[in-house]
N, C-alpha and C positions, 0 to 999 in steps of 0.2 A: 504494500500500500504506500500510496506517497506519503511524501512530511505533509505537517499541515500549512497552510498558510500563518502567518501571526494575525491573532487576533488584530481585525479594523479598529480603529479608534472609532469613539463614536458612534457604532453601531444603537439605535436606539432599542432601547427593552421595554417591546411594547409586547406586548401578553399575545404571545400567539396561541394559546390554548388556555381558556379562562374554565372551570367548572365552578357553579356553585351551588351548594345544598342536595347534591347528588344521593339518591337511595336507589336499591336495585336489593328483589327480596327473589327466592326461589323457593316458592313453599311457604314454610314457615323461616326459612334459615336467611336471614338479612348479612346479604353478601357483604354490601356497602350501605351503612346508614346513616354518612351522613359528608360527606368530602366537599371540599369547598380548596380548590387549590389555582395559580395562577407558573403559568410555564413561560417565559419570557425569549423574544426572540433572539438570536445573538448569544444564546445562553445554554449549555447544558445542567437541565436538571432531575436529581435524583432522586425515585419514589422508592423509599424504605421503609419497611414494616416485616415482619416474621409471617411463617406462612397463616393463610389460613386468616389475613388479613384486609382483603377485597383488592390487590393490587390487581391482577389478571383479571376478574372482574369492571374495573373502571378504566384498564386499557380496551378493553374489549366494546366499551358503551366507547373510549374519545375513536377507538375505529369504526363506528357506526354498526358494530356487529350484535349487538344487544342496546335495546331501548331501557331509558333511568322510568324508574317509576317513580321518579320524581326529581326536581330539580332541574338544572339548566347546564347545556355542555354550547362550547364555542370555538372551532378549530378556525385561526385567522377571520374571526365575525362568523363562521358558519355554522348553521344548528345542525349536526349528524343527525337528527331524529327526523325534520323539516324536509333537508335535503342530502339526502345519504351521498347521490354523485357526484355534487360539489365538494363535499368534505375529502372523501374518494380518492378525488382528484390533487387535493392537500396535504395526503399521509401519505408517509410511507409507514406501512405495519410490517412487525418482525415478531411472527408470537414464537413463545417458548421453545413449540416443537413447528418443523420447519413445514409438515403436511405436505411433504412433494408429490408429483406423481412419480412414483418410481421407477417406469419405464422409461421414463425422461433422461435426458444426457444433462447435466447442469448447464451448455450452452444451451438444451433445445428450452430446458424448465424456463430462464431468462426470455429467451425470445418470444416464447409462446406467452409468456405474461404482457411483455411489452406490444404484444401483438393486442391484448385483452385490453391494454391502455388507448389502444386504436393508433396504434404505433405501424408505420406503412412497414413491410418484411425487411428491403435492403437496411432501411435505418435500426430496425429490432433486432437482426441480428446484428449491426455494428454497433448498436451498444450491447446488447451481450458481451462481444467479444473483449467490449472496455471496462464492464464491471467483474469479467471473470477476471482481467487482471488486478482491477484494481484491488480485492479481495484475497488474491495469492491460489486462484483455479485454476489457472491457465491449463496446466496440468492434466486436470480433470475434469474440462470440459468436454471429454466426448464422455467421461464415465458416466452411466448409470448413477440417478440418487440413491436406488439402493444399498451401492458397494460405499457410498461416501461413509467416513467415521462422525460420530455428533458433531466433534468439531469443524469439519467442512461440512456437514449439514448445516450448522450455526451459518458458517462464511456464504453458505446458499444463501440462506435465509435475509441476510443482510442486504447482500447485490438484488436480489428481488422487489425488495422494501424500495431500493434506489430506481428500480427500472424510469421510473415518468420523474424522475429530479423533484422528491415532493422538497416542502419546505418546511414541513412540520415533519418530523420522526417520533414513532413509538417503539421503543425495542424493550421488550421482556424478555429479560434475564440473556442480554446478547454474549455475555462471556462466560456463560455455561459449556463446558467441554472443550477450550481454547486451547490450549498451549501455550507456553510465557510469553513467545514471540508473537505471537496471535495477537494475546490479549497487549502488548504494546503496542500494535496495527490497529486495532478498535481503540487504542485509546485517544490516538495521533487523529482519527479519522474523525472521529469528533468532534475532538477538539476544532478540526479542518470546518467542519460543518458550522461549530459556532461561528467561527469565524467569518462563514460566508454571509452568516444572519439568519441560520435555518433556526427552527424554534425546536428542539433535542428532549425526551422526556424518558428517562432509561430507568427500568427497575433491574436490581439485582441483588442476589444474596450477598453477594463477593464486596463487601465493604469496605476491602482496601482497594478495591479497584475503583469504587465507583471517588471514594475520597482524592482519587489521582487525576479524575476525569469532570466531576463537576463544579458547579459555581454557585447553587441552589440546592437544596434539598427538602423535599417532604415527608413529612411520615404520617404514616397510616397504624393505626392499632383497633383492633378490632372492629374495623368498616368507620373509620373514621380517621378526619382529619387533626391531627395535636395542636392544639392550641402554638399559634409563635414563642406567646409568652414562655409558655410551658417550657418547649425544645430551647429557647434562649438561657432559659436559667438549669436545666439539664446541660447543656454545655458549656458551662462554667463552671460546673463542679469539678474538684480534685481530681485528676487523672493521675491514674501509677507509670513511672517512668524506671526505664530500666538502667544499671549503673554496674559496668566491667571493669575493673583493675585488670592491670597486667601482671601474671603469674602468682596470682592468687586465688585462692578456693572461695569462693559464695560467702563459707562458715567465717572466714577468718575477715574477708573485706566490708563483710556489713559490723563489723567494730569498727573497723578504720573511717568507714562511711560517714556512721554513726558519730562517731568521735570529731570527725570534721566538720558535718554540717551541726554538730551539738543537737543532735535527737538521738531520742532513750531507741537504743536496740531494739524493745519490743514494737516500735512502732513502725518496725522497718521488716519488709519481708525477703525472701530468698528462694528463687526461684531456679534450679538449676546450676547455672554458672554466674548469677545475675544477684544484685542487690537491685529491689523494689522499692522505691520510695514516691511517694505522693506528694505531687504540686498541685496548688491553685492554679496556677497560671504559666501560659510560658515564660514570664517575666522573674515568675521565681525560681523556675527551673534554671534560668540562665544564671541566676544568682547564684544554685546551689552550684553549678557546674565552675564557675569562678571559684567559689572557697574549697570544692575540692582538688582542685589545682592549685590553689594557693597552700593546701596541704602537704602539700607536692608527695600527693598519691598519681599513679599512673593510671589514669582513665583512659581506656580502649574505645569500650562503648555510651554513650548517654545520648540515651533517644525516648520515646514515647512508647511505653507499651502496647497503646489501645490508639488507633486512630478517633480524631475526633467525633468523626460518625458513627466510628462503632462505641463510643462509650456512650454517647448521647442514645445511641438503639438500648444498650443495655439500663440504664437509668432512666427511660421511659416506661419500660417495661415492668410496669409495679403492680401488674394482680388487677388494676380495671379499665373498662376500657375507656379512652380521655374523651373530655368533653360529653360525657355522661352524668347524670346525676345520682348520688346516693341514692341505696335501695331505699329508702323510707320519700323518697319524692319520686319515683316508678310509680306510674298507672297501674291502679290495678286490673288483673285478666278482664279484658272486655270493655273497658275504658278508656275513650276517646282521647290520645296523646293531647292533642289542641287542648282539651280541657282542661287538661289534668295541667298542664303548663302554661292557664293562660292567668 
């Protein structure tokens, strides 16, 4: 895949995908109850939440493939519900699993899409031929989808999404089964994309990946959007940072640590080859990193444990689901939500 361009100055971030007050129930089981999010063009950003959280769910309603039972979706101004060919015409969608037809060659799968885009044959096939390299297919453009590994299923599934040059992207979980080299190529491409002013909206497990690649983040927990506030002050709490001496054991350098920064032992963990210690901020962290060189102990490693995102995912994660109310203000069985909340 090429580098990317550097980010335009200037580019404005204007909400190329606005949703608000989103719900989507199946049954009894409320997929998504209540999402209210804004995706900015110029911008990648990332949808986090644990499974089991409505994220493939409300990619599914911004691809026009499922109607919200309620609430308001808007890809670049357009209502997918309204006008499903207009939106269409807006996305590219990349879901989870890639759905090829297997007897397809991954150049024929490309073209035959871009043919579906009303794409004339000479011009479908010469961009196939441009997204199978830009992807890394080149390769495996006459193979069968079925002989493809996840991981070039994934790389299918992306150049597919690209065929009609949308301007909005929805990729679900695109760096499942990559390879490290892969996942540096999605990362760069990206980034490439923001840069052009496409509006980028990527869910994935992979938390250190998504912290390499976005500029926004949302999270979702239990069909719901987190309050800012909330995720604001979840990422300001204490994060554990890790701390290596040179040719010392764990046992013996969280004394020295300890001794340096003047915290009691117990307050300090040991993990492997690692002393654990907890900062507020990265401004203290750089402080402790000063006084333990000014100790003139030999520090190898001192970096962050937990990315930011992922500690902020774990410290949301407290047992309910947000922006929900205490059980004792719950409607009871049969009672009119609006009422009970008005």
């Amino acid at each position: 895949m090429p580098s990317p361009a550097p980010r335009a100055p200037g580019i404005p971030a204007e909400p190329g995908i606005v949703v608000q007050g989103v719900r989507r129930s199946f049954g009894e089981v409320q997929a998504v109850r209540n999402v209210t999010l804004r995706a900015h063009a110029g911008r990648v950003t990332g949808l986090v939440g644990p499974n089991g959280s409505g994220k493939t769910t409300l990619l599914l309603m911004l691809a026009s493939l499922l109607a919200p039972d309620a609430g308001s979706i808007r890809i670049d101004g357009v209502d997918p519900v309204t006008d499903p060919q207009a939106a269409r015409a807006l996305l590219g969608w990349m879901p989870d699993a890639l759905g090829a037809w297997n007897s397809l060659t991954s150049r024929e799968t490309l073209a035959v899409t871009a043919r579906l885009y009303g794409m004339p044959r000479a011009e479908a096939s010469v961009r196939a031929d441009a997204l199978l390299g830009e992807v890394g297919l080149v390769d495996l453009a006459d193979a069968p989808a079925r002989v493809l590994s996840r991981g070039q299923k994934q790389r299918l599934g992306l150049a597919r999404a690209l065929v009609h040059d949308p301007r909005v992207l929805l990729l679900d979980e695109p760096a499942s089964g990559l390879d490290p080299q892969a996942r540096i190529d999605l990362r760069l491409l990206l980034r490439r994309f923001a840069a052009e002013g496409r509006t980028v909206l990527v869910s994935s497990h992979i938390l250190s990946e998504l912290e390499e690649v976005v500029d926004d983040a949302v999270f979702l927990m239990a069909g719901a959007t987190v309050d800012p506030a909330r995720v604001e002050a979840a990422s300001r709490r204490a994060r554990p940072w890790r701390v290596r001496l040179a040719g010392a054991e764990a046992s013996v350098a969280v004394e020295q640590v300890a001794g340096a920064l003047r915290i009691p032992v117990e307050n300090l963990g040991v993990d492997r080859r690692d002393v654990v210690v907890s900062f507020e901020s990265e401004d203290a962290a750089a402080v402790a990193l000063r006084d333990l060189v000014a100790a003139g102990l030999d520090v190898v490693e001192f970096a962050a444990a937990q990315g930011a995102l992922e500690r902020t995912f774990l410290d949301l994660g407290d047992g309910r689901p947000p922006q929900s109310p205490p059980p004792s203000e719950l409607p009871a069985p049969g009672e009119d939500e609006s009422e009970a909340t008005s």
